[in-house]
C-alpha positions in Angstrom: 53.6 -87.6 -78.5 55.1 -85.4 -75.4 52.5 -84.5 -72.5 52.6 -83.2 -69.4 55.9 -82.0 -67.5 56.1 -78.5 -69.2 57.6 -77.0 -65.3 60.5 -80.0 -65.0 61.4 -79.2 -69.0 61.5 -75.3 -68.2 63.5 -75.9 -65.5 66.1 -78.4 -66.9 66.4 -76.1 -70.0 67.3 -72.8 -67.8 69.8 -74.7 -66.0 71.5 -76.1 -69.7 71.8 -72.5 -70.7 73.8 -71.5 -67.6 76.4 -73.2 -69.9 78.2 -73.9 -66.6 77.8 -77.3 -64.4 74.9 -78.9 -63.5 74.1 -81.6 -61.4 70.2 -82.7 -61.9 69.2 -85.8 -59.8 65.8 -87.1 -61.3 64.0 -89.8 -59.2 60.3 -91.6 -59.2 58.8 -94.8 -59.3 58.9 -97.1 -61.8 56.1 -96.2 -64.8 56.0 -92.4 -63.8 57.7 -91.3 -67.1 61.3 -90.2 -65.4 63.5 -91.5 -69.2 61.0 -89.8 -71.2 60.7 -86.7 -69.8 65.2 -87.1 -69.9 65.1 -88.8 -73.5 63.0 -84.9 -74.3 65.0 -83.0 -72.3 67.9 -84.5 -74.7 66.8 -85.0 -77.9 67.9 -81.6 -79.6 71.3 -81.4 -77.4 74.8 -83.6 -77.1 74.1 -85.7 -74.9 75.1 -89.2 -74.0 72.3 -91.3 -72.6 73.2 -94.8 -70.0 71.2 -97.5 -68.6 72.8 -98.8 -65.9 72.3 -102.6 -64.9 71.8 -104.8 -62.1 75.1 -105.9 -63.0 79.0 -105.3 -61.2 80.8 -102.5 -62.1 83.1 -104.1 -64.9 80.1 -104.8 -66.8 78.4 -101.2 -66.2 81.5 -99.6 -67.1 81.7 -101.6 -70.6 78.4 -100.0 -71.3 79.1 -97.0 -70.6 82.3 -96.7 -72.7 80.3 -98.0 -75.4 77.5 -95.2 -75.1 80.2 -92.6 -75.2 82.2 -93.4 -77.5 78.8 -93.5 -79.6 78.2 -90.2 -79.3 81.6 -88.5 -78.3 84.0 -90.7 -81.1 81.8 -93.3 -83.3 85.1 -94.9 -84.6 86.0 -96.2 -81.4 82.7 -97.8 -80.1 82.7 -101.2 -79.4 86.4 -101.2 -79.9 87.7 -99.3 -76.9 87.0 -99.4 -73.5 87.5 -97.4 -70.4 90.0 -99.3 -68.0 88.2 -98.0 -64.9 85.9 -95.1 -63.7 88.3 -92.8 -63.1 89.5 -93.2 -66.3 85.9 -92.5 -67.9 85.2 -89.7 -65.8 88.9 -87.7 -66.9 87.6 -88.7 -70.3 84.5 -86.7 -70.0 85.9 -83.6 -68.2 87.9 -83.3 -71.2 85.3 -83.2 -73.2 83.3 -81.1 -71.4 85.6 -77.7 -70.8 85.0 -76.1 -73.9 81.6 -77.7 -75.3 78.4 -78.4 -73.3 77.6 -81.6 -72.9 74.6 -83.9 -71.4 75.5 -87.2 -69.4 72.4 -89.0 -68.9 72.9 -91.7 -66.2 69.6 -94.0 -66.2 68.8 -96.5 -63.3 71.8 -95.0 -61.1 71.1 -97.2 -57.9 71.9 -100.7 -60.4 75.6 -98.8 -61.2 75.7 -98.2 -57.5 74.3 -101.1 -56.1 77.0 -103.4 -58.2 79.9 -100.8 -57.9 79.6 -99.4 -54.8 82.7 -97.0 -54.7 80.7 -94.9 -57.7 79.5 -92.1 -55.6 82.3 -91.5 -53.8 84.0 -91.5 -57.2 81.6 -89.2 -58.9 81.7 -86.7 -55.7 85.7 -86.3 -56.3 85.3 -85.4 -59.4 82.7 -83.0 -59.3 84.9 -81.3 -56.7 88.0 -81.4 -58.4 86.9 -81.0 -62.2 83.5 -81.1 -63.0 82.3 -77.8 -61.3 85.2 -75.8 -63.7 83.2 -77.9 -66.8 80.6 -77.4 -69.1 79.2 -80.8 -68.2 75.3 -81.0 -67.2 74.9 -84.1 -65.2 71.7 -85.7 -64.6 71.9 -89.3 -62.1 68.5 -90.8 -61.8 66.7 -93.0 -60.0 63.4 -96.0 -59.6 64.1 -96.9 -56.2 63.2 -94.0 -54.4 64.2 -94.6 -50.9 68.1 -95.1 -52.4 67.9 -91.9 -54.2 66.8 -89.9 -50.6 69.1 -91.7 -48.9 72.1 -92.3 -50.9 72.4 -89.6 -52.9 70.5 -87.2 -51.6 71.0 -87.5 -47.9 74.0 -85.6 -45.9 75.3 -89.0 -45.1 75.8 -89.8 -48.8 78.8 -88.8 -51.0 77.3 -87.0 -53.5 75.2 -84.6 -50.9 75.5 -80.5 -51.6 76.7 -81.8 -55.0 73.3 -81.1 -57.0 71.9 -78.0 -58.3 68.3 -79.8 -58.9 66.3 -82.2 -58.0 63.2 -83.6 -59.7 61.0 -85.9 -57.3 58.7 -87.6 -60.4 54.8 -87.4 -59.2 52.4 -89.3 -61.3 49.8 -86.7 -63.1 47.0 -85.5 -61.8 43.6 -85.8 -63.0 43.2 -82.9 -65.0 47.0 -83.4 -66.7 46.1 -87.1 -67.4 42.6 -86.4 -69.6 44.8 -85.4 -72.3 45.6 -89.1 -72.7 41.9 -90.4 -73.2 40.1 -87.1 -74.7 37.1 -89.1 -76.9 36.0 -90.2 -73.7 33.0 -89.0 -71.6 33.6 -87.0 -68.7 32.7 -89.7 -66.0 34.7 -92.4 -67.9 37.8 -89.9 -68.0 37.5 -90.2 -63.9 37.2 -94.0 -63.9 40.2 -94.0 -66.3 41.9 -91.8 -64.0 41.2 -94.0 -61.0 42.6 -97.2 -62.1 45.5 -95.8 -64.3 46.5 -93.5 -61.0 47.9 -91.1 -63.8 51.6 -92.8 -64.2 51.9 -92.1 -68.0 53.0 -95.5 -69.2 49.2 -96.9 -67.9 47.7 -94.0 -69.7 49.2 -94.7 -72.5 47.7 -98.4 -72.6 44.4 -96.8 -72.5 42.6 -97.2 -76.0 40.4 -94.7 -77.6 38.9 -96.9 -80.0 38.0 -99.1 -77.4 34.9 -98.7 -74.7 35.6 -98.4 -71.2 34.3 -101.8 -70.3 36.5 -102.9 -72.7 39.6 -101.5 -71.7 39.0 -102.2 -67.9 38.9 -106.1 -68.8 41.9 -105.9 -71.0 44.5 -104.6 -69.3 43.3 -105.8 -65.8 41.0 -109.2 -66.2 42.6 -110.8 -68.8 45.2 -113.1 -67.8 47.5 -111.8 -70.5 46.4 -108.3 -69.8 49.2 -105.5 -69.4 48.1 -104.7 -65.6 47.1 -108.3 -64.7 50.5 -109.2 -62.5 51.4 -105.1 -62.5 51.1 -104.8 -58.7 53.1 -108.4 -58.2 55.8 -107.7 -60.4 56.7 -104.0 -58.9 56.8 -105.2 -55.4 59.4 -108.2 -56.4 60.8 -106.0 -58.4 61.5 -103.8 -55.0 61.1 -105.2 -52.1 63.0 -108.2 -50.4 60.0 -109.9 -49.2 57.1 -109.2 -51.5 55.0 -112.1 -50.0 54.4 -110.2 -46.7 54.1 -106.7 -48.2 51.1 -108.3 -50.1 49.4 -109.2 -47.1 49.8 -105.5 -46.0 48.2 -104.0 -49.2 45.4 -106.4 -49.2 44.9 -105.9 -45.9 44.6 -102.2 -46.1 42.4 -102.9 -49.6 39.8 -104.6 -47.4 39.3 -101.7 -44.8 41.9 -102.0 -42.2 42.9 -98.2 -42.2 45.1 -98.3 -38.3 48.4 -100.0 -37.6 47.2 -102.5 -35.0 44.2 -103.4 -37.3 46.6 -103.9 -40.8 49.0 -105.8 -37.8 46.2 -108.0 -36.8 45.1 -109.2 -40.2 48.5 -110.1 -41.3 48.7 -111.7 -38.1 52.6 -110.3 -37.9 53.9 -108.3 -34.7 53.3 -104.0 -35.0 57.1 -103.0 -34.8 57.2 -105.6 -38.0 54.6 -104.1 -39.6 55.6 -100.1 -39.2 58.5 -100.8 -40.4 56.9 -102.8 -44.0 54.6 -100.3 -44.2 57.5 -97.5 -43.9 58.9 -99.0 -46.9 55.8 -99.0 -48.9 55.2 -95.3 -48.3 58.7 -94.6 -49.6 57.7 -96.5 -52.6 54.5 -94.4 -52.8 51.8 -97.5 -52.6 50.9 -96.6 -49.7 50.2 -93.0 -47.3 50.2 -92.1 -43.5 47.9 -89.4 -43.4 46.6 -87.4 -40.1 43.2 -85.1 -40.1 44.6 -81.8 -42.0 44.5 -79.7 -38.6 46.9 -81.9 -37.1 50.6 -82.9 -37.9 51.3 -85.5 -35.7 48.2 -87.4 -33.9 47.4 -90.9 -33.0 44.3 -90.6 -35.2 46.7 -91.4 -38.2 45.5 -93.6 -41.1 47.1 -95.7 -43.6 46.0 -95.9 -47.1 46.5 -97.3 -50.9 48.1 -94.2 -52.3 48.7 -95.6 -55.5 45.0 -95.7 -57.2 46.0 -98.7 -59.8 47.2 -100.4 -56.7 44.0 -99.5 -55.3 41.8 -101.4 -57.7 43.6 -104.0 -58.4 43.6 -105.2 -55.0 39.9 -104.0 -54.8 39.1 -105.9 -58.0 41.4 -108.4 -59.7 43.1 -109.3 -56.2 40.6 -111.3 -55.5 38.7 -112.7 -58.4 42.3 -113.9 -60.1 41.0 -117.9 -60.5 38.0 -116.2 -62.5 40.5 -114.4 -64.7 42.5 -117.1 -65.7 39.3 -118.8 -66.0 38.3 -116.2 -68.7 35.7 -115.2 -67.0 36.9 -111.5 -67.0 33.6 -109.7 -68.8 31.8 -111.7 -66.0 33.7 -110.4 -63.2 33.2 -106.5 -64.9 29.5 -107.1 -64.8 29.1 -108.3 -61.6 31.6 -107.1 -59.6 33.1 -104.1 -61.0 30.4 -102.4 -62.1 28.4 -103.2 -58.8 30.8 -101.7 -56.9 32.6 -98.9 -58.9 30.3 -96.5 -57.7 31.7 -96.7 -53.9 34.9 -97.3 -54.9 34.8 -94.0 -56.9 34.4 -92.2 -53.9 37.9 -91.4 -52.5 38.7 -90.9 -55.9 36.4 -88.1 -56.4 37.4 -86.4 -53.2 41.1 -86.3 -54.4 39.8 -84.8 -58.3 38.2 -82.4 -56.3 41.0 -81.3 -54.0 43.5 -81.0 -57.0 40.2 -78.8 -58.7 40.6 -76.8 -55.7 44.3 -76.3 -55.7 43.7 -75.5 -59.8 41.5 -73.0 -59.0 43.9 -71.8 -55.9 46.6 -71.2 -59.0 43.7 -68.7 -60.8 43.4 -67.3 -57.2 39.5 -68.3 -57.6 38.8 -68.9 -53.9 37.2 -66.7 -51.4 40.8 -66.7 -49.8 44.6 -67.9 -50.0 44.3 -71.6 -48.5 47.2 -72.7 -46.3 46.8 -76.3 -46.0 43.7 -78.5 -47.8 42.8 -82.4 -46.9 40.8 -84.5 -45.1 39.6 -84.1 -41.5 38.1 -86.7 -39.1 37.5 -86.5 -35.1 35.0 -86.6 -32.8 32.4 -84.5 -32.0 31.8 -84.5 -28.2 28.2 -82.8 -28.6 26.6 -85.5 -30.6 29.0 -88.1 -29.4 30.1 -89.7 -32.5 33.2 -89.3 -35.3 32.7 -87.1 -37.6 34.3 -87.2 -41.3 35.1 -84.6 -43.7 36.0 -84.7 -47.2 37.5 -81.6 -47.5 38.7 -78.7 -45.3 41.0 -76.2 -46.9 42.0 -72.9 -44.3 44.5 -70.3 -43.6 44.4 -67.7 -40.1 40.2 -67.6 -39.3 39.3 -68.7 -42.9 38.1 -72.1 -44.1 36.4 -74.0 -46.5 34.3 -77.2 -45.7 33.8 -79.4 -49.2 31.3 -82.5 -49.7 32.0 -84.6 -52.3 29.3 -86.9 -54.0 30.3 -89.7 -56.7 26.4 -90.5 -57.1 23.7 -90.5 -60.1 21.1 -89.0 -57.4 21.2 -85.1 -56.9 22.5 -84.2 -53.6 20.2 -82.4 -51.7 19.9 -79.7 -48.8 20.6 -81.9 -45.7 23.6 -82.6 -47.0 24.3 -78.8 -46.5 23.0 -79.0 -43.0 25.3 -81.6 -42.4 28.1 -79.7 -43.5 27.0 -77.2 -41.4 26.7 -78.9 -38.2 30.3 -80.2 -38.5 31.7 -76.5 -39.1 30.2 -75.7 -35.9 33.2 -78.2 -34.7 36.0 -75.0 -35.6 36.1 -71.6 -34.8 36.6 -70.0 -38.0 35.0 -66.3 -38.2 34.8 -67.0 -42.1 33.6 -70.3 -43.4 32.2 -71.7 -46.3 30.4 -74.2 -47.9 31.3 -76.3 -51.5 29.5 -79.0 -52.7 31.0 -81.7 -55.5 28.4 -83.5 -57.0 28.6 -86.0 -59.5 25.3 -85.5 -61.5 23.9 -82.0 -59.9 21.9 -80.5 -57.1 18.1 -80.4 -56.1 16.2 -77.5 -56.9 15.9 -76.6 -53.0 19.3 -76.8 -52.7 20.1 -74.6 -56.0 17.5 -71.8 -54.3 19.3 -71.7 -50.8 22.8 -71.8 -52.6 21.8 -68.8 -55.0 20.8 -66.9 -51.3 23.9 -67.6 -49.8 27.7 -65.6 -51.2 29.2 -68.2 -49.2 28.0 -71.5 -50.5 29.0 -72.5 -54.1 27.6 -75.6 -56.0 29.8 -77.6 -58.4 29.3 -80.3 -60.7 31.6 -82.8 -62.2 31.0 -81.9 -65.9 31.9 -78.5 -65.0 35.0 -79.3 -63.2 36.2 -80.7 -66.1 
């Protein structure tokens, strides 16, 4: 069953009926569901569908013939073969003057990688035939940081040339509970923090199964789907995956700033920037800066990708237990010891994509600009200060608390909020507190008072 991308199908299907050319460039990271939502797109329409390989060109182009031929002249496939790329590409402009067709071209960096005169190919015959066809041609991607810079860049061959492009995110929480729906509320959130929401996780998720279950089979069981997840991608993409691992870990245990992350993997900070530059155009890991501020040496690194997140939080370091079997014991008294703290950044990011949902039903006190996390010091008390959330626009804002605990949050927590507005000049502010399980009573009496505090639990986010 199809789920989720209903905006990226809308889209592709308003450009096919243009019935004029299209060049769609579709790029993600690996898992994130980039050939399904394609193999959808497709599946009522002409199309012709290739994989590329890590492979030369010779060997690409073989392929290809044969997946045209399938679909364009049966008789022929297997038997003839394209005698160069030039050749294939006059082949489909033919084709494609009078009668719409799709061509699908899966993993595009492998066919660029082993034949690298491809793009500059490609780019002359979008200029000298293509853009007079009927041919809607979609090149896409894994490898992020190619697809940015090789095709989509000004300094690659191919840039102006597209009339889309699709950057792949992983779901959000509230588009990935359609995959585990016979759960309870707080185990839909759990799921949703180790799966990350990439769709070919979810889809590992089993509803006939318990949470505790599923936790220890995909993740400590030695044969488990996610046990060597986070290994494999990184030798799948990087050069050196041995020192991006010390990174992650690293930033897994606490170190958030470059010269701590630097000092732990004991490697120079030049080095370390630059690794960690790669990782963030792989999407593991995020630079971010307090939400009032664009550029700032208070800047923080973080695990961006949550199934990264835990496994480096939990299986990372308790892998000679795991292939010990000793994976329900590491749930017990591990995972569940801890799940509670490491829920907590989780929680704050369900609960600025709530506020963003509820931004789309134009449900706040006012249109926010920019929403995220702010930390700084406060010179009065003489300390940092953190904040969960802090969405504004002009002299508006909104301060949010967010609590992953079974305890109900009560009125200081409020106060605190308060004091820390007192940091910004807003003329409007106000006050919204997340809460896990609920709200003391003294805290429901001042909230009921007050238009511009507003009390919100978990089970009714949901």
């Amino acid at each position: 069953m199809f789920i989720g991308r209903n905006a990226e199908l809308k889209k592709l299907n308003e450009m096919y009926l243009s019935d004029k050319f299209e060049c769609a460039i579709i790029y993600g990271r690996r898992r994130v569901g980039k050939t399904t939502l394609i193999k959808e797109f497709i599946k009522d329409k002409k199309a012709i569908y290739f994989v590329a390989r890590e492979a030369d060109g010779s060997v690409n182009l073989t392929g290809f013939s044969n997946d045209v031929y399938s679909v364009t002249a049966k008789e022929l496939a297997q038997k003839a073969f394209f005698a160069d790329w030039e050749g294939a590409f006059d082949y489909i402009y033919n084709i494609s003057m009078e009668n719409r067709i799709v061509l699908a071209v899966d993993e595009y960096p492998y066919l660029a990688g082993g034949f690298s005169p491809i793009s500059s190919i490609l780019q002359a015959h979008i200029d000298s035939q293509f853009k007079d066809s009927k041919l809607f041609l979609i090149l896409c991607g894994s490898s992020m940081s190619f697809m940015e810079t090789q095709v989509l860049s000004y300094k690659s061959p191919l840039y102006g040339r597209r009339t889309a492009q699709f950057k792949i995110m992983p779901f959000g929480f509230f588009e990935s509970i359609s995959f585990f729906e016979t759960f309870s509320k707080t185990d839909k959130a759990i799921l949703y923090s180790i799966t990350g929401g990439i769709p070919e996780y979810l889809t590992k998720i089993e509803a006939s199964k318990l949470i505790d279950e599923n936790i220890i089979d995909l993740f400590l069981t030695a044969s488990g789907h996610l046990y060597e997840e986070p290994s494999n991608l990184l030798k799948q993409e990087l050069r050196e995956p041995a020192a991006y691992n010390g990174i992650i870990e690293a930033i897994a245990r606490g170190a958030t700033r470059l010269n701590e992350i630097s000092t732990k993997c004991g490697m120079g900070s030049n080095k370390c920037a630059k690794y960690l530059k790669s990782l963030i155009s792989l999407g593991i890991v995020k630079k971010e800066f307090p939400v009032t501020e664009t550029s700032s040496k208070k800047s923080i690194y973080l695990l961006d990708d949550m199934m990264f997140r835990f496994w480096y939080r939990f299986v990372f370091p308790n892998m000679s237990g795991i292939v010990s079997g000793l994976g329900r014991a590491i749930y017990d008294y591990d995972v569940m010891e801890n799940l509670s703290a490491y829920m907590g950044l989780i929680f704050e990011e369900i609960c600025k994509q709530y506020l963003i949902e509820e931004a789309k039903r134009n449900a706040l006190p006012f249109f926010i600009g920019k929403v995220g996390r702010w930390w700084g010091s406060n010179p009065k008390e003489k300390r940092q200060e953190e904040i969960d959330i802090l969405a504004y626009h002009k002299d508006a804002a909104l301060f949010g608390e967010c609590k992953w605990t079974n305890a109900p949050v009560d009125i200081n927590v409020l106060r605190d909020l308060e004091a820390q507005s007192s940091l910004f000049s807003y003329k409007s502010k106000w006050f919204w507190l997340f809460a896990k399980t609920g709200f003391t009573d003294r805290l429901a009496a001042e909230a009921e008072k007050r238009e511009n505090v507003r009390l919100i639990r978990f089970d009714d986010m949901v």
